[in-house]
N, C-alpha and C positions, 0 to 999 in steps of 0.2 A: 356213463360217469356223470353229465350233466343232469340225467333224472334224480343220481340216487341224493347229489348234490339240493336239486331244488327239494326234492321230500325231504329230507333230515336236514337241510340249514335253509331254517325259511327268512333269513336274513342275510344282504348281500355281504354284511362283515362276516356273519359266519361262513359265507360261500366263500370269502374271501380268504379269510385265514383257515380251512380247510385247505384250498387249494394251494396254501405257501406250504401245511404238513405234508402236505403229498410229492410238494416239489421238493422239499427236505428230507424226505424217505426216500425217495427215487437216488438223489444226489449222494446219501449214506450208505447204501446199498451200491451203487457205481465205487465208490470209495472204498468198502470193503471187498469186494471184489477186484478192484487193478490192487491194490493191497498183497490178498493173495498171488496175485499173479505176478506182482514183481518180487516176491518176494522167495514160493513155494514154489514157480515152477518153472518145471527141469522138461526141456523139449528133446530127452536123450530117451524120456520113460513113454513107457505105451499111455493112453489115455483110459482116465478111471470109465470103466463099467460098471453098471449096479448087476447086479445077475443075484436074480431070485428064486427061491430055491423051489424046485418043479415039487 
């Protein structure tokens, strides 16, 4: 993460506010997820499987 960081933001602000998008994507993503989960799930049902077709 810190190489791809130094290559594509050759400045410490840009390093900088990259790494607050990423803390803010991680953070939105955590959010939509307990989200789901407090809202959609039911611990009475089996747990989804993806099953792809042979």
């Amino acid at each position: 993460m810190r190489e791809i960081l130094r290559r594509y933001c050759d400045s410490e602000d840009l390093q900088d506010k990259a790494m607050a998008s990423l803390r803010r994507a991680l953070e939105l993503r955590h959010q939509h997820f307990d989200a789901i989960l407090g809202n959609f799930y039911d611990e009475s049902e089996p747990p989804l499987r993806l099953r792809l077709a042979a």
